[in-house]
TIVOPA-571801 format. One record per residue (C-alpha): y, x, z. Coordinates in steps of 0.1 Angstrom, whole numbers, plus 5000, padded with zeros to 4 digits. Layout:
N
YXZ...
This chain:
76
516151034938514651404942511751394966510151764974506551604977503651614952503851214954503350904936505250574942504850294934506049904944504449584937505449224942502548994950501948634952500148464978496748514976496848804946495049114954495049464938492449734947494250104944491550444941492750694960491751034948489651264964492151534985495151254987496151025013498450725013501350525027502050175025504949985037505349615036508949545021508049135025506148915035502148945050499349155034495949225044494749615043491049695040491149405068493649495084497149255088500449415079503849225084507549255066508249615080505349745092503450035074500150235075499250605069495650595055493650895049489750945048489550645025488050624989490050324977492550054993492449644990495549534998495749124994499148905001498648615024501848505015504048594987504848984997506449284979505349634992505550014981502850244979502950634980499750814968500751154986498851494985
């Protein structure tokens, strides 16, 4: 896949319950997209196909409140 972006992707499968805390850099924003299941962003609930643009934010905590898989893109 060619993508004409300065951007970082990645996707993680989580089990209920697991958490992962992702730095975002200073001058980069993100995009997160729920693939499955539930997840809990800096707070905030995120079902199977909803996403969030975040900006403005030094790092992200993204936790599964049920077993979730999701994709992340660190973006410039």
């Amino acid at each position: 896949m060619t993508i004409h972006q300065d951007v970082n992707v990645y996707d993680a499968l989580l089990a209920s319950g697991e958490e992962i805390l992702y730095r975002i850099v200073e001058n980069r924003y993100a995009w997160i997209q729920v693939i499955k299941g539930t997840v809990n962003l800096n707070g905030v609930s995120l079902r199977m196909g909803g996403g969030a643009a975040i900006s403005e934010e030094a790092s992200l905590t993204i936790e599964a409140s049920e077993d979730a898989e999701i994709m992340l893109f660190d973006l410039a």
